[in-house]
ChimeraX commands (.cxc) that place a marker at each C-alpha (Angstrom):
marker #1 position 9.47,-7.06,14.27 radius 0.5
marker #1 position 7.97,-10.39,14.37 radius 0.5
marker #1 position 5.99,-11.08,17.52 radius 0.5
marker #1 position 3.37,-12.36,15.45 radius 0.5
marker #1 position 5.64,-15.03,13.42 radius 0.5
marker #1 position 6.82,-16.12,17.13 radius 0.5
marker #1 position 3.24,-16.73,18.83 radius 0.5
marker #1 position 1.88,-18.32,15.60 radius 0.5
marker #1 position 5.16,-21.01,16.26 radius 0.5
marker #1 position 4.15,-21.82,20.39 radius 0.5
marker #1 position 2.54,-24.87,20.37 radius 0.5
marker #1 position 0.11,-22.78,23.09 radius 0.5
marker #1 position -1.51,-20.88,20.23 radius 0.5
marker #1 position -4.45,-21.14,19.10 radius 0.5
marker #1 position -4.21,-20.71,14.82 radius 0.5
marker #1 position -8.33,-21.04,14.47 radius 0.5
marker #1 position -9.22,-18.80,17.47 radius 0.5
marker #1 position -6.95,-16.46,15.78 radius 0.5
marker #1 position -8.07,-16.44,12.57 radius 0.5
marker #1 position -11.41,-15.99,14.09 radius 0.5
marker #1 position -10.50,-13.08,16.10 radius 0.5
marker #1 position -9.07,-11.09,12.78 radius 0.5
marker #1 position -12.48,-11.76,11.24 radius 0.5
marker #1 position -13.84,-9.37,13.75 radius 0.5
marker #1 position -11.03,-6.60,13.93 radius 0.5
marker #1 position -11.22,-6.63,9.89 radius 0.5
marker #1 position -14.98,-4.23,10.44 radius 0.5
marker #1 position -14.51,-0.74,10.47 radius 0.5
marker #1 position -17.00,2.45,11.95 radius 0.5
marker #1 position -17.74,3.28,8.65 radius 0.5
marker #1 position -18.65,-0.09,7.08 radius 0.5
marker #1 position -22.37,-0.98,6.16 radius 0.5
marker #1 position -21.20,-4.38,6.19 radius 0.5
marker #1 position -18.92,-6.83,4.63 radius 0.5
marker #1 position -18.73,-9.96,2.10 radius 0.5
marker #1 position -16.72,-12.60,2.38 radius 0.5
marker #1 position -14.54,-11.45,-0.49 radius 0.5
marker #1 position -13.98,-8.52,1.40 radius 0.5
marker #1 position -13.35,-9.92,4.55 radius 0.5
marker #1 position -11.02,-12.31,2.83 radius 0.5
marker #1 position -9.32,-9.66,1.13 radius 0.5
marker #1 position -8.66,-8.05,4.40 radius 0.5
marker #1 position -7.41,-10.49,6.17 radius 0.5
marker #1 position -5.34,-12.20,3.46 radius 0.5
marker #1 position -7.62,-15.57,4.62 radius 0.5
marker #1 position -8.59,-18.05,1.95 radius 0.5
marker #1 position -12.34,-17.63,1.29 radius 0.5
marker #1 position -13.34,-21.16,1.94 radius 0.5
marker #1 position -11.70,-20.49,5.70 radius 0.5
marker #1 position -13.91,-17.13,5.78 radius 0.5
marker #1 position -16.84,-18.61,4.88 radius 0.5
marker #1 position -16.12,-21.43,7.97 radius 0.5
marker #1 position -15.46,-18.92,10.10 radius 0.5
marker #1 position -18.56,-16.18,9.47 radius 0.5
marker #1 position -20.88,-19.58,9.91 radius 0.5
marker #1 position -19.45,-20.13,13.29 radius 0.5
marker #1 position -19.10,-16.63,14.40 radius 0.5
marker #1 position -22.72,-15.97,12.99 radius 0.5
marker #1 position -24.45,-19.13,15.17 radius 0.5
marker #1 position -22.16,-17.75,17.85 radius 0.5
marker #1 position -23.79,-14.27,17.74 radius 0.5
marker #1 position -20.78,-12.10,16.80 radius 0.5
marker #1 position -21.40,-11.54,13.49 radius 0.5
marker #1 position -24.87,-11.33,11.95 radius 0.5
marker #1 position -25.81,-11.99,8.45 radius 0.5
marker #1 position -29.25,-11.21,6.59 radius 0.5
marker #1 position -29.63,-13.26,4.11 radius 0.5
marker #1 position -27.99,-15.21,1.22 radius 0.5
marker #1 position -26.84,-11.73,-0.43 radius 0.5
marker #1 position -26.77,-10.08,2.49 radius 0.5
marker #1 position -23.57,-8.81,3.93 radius 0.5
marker #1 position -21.93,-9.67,7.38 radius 0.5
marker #1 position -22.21,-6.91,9.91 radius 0.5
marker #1 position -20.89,-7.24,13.97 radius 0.5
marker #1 position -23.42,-9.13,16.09 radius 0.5
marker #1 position -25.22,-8.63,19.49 radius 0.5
marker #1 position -21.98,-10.59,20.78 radius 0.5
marker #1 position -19.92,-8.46,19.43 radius 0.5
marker #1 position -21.45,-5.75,20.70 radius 0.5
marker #1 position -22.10,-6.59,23.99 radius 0.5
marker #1 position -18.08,-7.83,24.43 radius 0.5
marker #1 position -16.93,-4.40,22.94 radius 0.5
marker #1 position -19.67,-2.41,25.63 radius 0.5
marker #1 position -17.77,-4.13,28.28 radius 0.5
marker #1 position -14.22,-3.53,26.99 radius 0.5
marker #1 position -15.34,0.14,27.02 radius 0.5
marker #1 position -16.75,0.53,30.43 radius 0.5
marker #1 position -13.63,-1.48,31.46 radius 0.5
marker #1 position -10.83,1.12,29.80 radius 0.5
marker #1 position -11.45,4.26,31.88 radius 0.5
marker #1 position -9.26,6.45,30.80 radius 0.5
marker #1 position -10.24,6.41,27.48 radius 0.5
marker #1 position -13.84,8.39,28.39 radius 0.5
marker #1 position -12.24,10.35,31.06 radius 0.5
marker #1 position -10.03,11.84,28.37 radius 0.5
marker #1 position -12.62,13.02,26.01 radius 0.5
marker #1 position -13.72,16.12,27.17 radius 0.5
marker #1 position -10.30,17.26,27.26 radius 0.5
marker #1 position -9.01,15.91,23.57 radius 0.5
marker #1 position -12.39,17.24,22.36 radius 0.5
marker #1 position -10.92,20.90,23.32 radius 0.5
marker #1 position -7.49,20.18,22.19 radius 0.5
marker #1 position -8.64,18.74,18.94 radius 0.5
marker #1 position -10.86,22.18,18.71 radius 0.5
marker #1 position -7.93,24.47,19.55 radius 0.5
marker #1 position -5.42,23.18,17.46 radius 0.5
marker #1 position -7.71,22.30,14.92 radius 0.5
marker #1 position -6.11,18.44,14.02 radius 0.5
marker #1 position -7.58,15.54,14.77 radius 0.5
marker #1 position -6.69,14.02,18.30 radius 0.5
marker #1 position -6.35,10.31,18.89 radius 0.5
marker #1 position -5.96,7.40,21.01 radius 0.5
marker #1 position -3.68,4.57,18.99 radius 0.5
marker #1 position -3.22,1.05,21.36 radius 0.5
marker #1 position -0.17,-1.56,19.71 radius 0.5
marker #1 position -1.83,-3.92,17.84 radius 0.5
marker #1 position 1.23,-6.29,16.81 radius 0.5
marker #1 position 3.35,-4.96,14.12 radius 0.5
marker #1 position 0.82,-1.95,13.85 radius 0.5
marker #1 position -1.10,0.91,16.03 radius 0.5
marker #1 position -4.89,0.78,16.26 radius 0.5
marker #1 position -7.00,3.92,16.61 radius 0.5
marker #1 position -9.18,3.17,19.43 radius 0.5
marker #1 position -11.11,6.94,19.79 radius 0.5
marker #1 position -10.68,9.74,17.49 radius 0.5
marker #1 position -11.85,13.60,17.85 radius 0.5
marker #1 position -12.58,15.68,14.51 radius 0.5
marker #1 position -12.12,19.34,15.48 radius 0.5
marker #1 position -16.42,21.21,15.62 radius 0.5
marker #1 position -14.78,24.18,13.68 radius 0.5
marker #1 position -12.20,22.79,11.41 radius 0.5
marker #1 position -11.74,20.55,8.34 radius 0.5
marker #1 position -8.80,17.90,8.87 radius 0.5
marker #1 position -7.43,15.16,7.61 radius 0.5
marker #1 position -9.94,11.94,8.69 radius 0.5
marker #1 position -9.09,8.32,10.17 radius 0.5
marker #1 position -11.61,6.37,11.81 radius 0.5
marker #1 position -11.28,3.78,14.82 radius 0.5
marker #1 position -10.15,0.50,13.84 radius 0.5
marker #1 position -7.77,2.18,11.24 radius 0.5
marker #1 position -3.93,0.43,11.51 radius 0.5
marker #1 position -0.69,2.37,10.73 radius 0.5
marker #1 position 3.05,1.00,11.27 radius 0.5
marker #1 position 4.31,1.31,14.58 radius 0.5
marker #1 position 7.56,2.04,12.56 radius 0.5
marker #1 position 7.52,5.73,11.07 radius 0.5
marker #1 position 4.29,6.81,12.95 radius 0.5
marker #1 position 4.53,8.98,16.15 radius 0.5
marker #1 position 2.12,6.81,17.69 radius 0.5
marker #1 position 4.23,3.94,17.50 radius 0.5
marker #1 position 7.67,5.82,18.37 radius 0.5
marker #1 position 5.89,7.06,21.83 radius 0.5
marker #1 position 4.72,3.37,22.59 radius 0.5
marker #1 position 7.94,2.25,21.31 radius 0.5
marker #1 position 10.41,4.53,23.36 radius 0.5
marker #1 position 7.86,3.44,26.69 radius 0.5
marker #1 position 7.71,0.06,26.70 radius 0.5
marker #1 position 9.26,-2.14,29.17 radius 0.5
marker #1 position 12.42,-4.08,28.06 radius 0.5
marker #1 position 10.42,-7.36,28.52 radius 0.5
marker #1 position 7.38,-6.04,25.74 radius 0.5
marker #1 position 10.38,-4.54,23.81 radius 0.5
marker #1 position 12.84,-7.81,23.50 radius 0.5
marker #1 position 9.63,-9.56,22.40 radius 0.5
marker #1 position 9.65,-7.70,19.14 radius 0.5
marker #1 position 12.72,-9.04,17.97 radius 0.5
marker #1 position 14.00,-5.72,17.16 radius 0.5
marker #1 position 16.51,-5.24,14.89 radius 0.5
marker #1 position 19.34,-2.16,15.26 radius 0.5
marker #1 position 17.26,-0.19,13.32 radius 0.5
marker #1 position 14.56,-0.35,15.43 radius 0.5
marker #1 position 16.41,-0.37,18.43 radius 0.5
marker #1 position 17.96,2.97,17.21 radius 0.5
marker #1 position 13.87,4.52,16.51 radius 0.5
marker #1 position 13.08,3.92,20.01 radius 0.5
marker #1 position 16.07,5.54,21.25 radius 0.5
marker #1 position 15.08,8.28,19.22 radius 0.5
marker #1 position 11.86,8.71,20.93 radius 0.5
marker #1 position 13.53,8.29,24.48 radius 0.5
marker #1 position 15.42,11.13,23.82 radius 0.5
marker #1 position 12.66,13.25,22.54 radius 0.5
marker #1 position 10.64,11.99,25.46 radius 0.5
marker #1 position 13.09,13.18,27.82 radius 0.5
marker #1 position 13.93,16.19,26.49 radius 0.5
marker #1 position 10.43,17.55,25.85 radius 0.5
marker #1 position 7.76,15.17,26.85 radius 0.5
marker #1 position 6.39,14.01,23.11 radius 0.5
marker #1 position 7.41,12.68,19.72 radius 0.5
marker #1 position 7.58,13.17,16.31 radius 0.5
marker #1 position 9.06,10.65,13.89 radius 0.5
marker #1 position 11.88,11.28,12.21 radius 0.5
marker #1 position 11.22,12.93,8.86 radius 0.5
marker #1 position 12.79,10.12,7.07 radius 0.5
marker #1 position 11.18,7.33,8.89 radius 0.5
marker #1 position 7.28,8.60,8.40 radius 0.5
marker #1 position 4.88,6.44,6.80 radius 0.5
marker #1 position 3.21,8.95,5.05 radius 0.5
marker #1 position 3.97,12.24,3.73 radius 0.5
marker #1 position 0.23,13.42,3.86 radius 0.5
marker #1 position 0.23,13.79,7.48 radius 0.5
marker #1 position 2.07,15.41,10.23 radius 0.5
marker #1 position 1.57,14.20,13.80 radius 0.5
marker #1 position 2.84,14.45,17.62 radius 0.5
marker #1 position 2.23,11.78,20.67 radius 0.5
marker #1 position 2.53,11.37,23.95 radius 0.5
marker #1 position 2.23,7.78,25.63 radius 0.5
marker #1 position 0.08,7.04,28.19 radius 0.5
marker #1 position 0.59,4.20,30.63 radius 0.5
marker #1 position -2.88,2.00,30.59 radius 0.5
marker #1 position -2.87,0.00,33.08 radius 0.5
marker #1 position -5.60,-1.85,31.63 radius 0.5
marker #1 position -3.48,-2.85,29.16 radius 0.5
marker #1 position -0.20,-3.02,31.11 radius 0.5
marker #1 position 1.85,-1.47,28.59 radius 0.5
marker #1 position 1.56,2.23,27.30 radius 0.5
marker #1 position -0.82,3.78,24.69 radius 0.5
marker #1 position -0.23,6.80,22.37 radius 0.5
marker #1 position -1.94,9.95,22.26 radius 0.5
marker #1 position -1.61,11.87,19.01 radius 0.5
marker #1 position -2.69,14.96,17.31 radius 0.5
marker #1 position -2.64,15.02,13.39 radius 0.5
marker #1 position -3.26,17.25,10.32 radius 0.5
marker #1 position -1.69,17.72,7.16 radius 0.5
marker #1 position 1.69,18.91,6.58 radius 0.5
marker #1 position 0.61,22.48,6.03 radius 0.5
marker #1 position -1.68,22.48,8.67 radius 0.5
marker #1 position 0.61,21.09,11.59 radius 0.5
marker #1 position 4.48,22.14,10.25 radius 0.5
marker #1 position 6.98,20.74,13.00 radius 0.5
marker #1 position 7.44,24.18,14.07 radius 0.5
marker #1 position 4.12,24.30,15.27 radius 0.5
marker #1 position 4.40,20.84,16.79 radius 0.5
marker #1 position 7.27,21.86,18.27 radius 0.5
marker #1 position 6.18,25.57,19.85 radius 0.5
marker #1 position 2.34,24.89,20.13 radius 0.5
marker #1 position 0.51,21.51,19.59 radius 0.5
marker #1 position 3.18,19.53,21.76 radius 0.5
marker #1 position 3.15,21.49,24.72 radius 0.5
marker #1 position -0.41,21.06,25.02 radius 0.5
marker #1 position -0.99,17.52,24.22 radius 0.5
marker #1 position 1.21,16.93,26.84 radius 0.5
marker #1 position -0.12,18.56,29.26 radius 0.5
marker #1 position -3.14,16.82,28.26 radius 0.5
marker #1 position -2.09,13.95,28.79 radius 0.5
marker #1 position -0.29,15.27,32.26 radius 0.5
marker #1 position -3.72,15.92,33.47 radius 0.5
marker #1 position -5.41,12.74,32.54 radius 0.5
marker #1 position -2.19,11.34,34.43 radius 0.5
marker #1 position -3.01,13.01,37.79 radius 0.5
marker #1 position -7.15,12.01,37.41 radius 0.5
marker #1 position -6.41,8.72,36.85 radius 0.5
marker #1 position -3.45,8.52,39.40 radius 0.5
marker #1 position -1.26,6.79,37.15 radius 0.5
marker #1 position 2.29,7.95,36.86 radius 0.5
marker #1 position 4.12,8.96,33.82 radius 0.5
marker #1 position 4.39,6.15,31.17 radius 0.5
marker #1 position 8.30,6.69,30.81 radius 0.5
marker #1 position 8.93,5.79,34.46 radius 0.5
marker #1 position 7.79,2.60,33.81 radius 0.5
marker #1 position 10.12,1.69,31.45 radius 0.5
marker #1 position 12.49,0.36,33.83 radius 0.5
marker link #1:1,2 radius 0.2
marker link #1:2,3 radius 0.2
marker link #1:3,4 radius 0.2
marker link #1:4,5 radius 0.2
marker link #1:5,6 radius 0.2
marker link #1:6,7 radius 0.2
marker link #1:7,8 radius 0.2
marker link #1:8,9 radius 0.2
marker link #1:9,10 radius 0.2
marker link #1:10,11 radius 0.2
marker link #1:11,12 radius 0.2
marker link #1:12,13 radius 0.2
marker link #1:13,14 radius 0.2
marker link #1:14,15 radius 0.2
marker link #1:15,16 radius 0.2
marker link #1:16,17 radius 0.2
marker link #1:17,18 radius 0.2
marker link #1:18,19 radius 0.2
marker link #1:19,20 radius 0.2
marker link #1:20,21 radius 0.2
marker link #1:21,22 radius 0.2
marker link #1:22,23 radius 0.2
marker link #1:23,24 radius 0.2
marker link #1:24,25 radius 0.2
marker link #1:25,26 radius 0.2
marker link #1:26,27 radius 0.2
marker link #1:27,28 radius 0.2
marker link #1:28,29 radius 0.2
marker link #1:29,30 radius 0.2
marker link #1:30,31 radius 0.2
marker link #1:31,32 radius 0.2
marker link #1:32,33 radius 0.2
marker link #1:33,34 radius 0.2
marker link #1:34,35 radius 0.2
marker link #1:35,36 radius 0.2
marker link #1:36,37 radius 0.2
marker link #1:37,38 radius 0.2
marker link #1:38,39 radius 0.2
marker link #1:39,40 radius 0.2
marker link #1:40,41 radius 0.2
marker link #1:41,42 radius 0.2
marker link #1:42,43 radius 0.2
marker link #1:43,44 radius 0.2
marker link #1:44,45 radius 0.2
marker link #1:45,46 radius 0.2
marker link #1:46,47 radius 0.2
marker link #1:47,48 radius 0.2
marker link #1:48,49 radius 0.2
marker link #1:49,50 radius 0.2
marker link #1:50,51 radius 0.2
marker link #1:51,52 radius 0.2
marker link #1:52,53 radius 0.2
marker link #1:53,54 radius 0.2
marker link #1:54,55 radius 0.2
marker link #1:55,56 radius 0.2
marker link #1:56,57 radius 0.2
marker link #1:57,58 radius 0.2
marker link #1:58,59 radius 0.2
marker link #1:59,60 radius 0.2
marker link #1:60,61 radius 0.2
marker link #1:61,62 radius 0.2
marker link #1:62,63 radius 0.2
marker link #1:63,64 radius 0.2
marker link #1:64,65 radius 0.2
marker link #1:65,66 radius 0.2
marker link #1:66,67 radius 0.2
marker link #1:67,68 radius 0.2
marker link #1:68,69 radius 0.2
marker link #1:69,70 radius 0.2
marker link #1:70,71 radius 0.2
marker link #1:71,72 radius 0.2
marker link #1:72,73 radius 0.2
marker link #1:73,74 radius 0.2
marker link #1:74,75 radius 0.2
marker link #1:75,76 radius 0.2
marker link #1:76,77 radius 0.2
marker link #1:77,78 radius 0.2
marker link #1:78,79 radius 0.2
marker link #1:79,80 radius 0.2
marker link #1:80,81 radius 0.2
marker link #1:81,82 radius 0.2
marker link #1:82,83 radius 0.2
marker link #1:83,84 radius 0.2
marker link #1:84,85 radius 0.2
marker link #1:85,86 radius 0.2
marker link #1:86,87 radius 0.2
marker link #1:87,88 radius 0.2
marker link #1:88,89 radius 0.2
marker link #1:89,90 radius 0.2
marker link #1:90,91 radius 0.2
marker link #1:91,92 radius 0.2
marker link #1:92,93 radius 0.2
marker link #1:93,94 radius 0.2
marker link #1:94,95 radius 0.2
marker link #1:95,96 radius 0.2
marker link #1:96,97 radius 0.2
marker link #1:97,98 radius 0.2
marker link #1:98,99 radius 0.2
marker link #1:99,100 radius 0.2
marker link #1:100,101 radius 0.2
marker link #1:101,102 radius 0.2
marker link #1:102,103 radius 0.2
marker link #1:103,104 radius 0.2
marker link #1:104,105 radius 0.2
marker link #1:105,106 radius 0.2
marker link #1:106,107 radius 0.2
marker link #1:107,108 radius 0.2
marker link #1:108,109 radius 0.2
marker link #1:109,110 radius 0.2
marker link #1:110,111 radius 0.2
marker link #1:111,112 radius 0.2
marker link #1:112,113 radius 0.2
marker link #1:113,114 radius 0.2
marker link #1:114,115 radius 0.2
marker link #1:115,116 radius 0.2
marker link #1:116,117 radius 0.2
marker link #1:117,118 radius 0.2
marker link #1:118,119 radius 0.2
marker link #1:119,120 radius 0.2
marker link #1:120,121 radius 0.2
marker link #1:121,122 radius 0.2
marker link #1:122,123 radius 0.2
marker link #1:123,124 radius 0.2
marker link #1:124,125 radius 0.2
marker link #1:125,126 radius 0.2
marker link #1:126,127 radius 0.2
marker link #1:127,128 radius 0.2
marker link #1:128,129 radius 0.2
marker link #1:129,130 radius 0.2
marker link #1:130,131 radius 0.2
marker link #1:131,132 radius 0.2
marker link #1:132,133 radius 0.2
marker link #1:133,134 radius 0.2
marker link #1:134,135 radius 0.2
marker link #1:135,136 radius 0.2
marker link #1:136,137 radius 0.2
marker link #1:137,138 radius 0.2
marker link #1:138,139 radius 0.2
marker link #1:139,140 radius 0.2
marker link #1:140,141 radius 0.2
marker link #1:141,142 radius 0.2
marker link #1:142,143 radius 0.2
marker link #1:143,144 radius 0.2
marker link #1:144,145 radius 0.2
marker link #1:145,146 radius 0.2
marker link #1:146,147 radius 0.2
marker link #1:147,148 radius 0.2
marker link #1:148,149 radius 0.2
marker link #1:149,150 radius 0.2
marker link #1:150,151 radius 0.2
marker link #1:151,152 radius 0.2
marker link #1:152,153 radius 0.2
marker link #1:153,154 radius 0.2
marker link #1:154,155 radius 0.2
marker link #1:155,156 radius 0.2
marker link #1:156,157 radius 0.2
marker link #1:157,158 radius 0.2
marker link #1:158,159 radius 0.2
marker link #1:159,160 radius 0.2
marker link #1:160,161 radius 0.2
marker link #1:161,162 radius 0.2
marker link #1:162,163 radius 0.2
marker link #1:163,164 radius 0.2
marker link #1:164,165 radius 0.2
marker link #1:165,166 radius 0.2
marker link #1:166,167 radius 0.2
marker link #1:167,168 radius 0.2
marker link #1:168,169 radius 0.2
marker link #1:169,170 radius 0.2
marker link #1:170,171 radius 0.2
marker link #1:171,172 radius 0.2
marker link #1:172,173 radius 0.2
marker link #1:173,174 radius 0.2
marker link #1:174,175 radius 0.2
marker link #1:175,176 radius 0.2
marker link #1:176,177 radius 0.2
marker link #1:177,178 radius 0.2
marker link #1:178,179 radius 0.2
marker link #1:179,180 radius 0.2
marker link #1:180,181 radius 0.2
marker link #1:181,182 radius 0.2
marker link #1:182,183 radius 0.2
marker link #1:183,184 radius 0.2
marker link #1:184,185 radius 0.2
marker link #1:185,186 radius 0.2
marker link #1:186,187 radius 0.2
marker link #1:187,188 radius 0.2
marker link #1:188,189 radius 0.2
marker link #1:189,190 radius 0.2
marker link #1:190,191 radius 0.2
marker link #1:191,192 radius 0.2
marker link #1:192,193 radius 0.2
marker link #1:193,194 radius 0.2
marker link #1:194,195 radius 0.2
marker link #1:195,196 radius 0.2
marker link #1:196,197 radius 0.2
marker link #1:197,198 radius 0.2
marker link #1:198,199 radius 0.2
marker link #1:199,200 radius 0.2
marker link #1:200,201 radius 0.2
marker link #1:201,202 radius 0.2
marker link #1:202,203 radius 0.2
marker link #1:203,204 radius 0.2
marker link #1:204,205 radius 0.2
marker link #1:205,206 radius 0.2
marker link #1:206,207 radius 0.2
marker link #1:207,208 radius 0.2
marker link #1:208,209 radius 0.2
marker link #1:209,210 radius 0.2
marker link #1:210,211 radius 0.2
marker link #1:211,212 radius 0.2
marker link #1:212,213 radius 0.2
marker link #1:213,214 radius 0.2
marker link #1:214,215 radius 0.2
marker link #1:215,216 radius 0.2
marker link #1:216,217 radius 0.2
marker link #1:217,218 radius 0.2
marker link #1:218,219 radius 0.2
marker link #1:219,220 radius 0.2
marker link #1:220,221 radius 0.2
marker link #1:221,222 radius 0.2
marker link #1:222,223 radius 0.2
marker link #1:223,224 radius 0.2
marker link #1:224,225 radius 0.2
marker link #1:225,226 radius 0.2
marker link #1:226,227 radius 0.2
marker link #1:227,228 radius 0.2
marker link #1:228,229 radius 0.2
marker link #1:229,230 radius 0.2
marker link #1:230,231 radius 0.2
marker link #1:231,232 radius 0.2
marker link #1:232,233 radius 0.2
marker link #1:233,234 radius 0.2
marker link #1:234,235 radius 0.2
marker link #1:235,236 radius 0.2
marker link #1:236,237 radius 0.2
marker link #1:237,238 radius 0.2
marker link #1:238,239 radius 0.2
marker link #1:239,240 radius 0.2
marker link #1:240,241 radius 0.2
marker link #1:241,242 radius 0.2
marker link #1:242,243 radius 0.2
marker link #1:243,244 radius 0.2
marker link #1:244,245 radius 0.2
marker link #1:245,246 radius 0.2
marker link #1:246,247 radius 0.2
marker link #1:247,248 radius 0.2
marker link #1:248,249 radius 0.2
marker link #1:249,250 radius 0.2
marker link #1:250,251 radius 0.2
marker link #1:251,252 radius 0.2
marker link #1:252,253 radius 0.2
marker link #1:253,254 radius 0.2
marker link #1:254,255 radius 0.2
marker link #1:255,256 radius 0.2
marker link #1:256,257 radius 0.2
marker link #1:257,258 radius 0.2
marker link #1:258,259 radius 0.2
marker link #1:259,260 radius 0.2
marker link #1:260,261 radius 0.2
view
């Protein structure tokens, strides 16, 4: 997949807004701020081009900055644009209540991934009240390739997103993978010799976000002893689908594989 390679090559786009932009998806929940090394180390950026970038996204408001030792943290801009963005995606609060329960009962942690390029972004996460589970925090990345997130959002995007990718037979085969799952039980795990990690087990279903206009992923996740494919299979996919049936039906949207086309 290289959709990034190709937009970075249109004469349209913007290499400085962009640079700019991964300055501000490089903070985390859990950071207490950031230096420039850091930032620099996260976004593979030179430092000299992080430290023209903070100064302009610091007078700009979207990051904010102490001092001289101080470290960068997200500014009132910031802020403010990601308040919007929330009220805006709908769906996303309207499911909480019910992947607070499900991440309860099944005792994994529940999660809303969105494509971000080559990679899925956890937008919202849900830690089970009762249980210890494995922990990933919104803003955290994972490869669309190997990651049930990315083979639900995969298998239900349109041919237009798809073809965009560049995909490759292999990945052409992984998404025909999840179609099949998709159709024959309504959620996906990746392959066992595809996943990313061998630490964690997990199950999605998409979700067509209109917002977006192209699907999202809702996944449950544990360990591997915790959440077996067995249990995926018999117990936490049924229910995250149905889930994810219901937050279909509130929202009036219809199911993300019909979209496909």
């Amino acid at each position: 997949m290289n959709e990034q390679a190709n937009s970075m090559t249109d004469r349209k786009f913007a290499n400085t807004l962009a640079r700019g932009l991964g300055i501000l998806r490089a903070f985390r929940a859990s950071d207490s701020g950031l230096s420039h090394a850091q930032i620099a180390e996260r976004t593979g950026l030179p430092k000299p081009t992080v430290s023209r970038l903070t100064y302009t996204l610091c007078e700009l408001g979207y990051l904010a900055h102490g001092g001289r030792n101080d470290k960068f943290r997200l500014g009132p801009a910031a802020i403010a644009l990601g308040s919007v963005a929330s009220v805006a995606v709908s769906f996303v609060d309207m499911a909480s209540d019910a992947m607070q329960q499900l991440a309860d009962e099944t005792r994994t942690l529940a999660l809303i991934a969105v494509r971000d390029g080559e990679r899925m972004m956890l937008v919202r996460t849900w830690r089970p009240r009762t249980a210890s589970t494995i922990w990933l925090e919104p803003g955290h990345r994972i490869p669309v390739y190997g990651s049930s997130s990315g083979l639900a959002t995969l298998a239900s995007l349109d041919e237009e997103r798809f073809d965009a990718l560049a995909p490759d037979d292999q990945l052409r085969d992984y998404r025909r993978e999840g179609y099949e799952q998709l159709l024959a039980q309504g959620f996906v795990l990746a392959p066992p010799d595809t996943r990313y990690a061998r630490t964690i087990n997990a199950v999605s279903v998409p979700y067509y976000a209109g917002e977006f206009g192209e699907p999202v992923a809702f996944t449950c996740g544990a360990l591997p002893a915790d959440l077996p494919d067995d249990r995926i299979l018999s117990q936490v996919g049924p229910a995250l689908r149905d889930v994810v049936s219901g937050i279909e039906q509130r929202t009036g949207r219809a199911p993300a594989l019909s979209r496909r086309g």
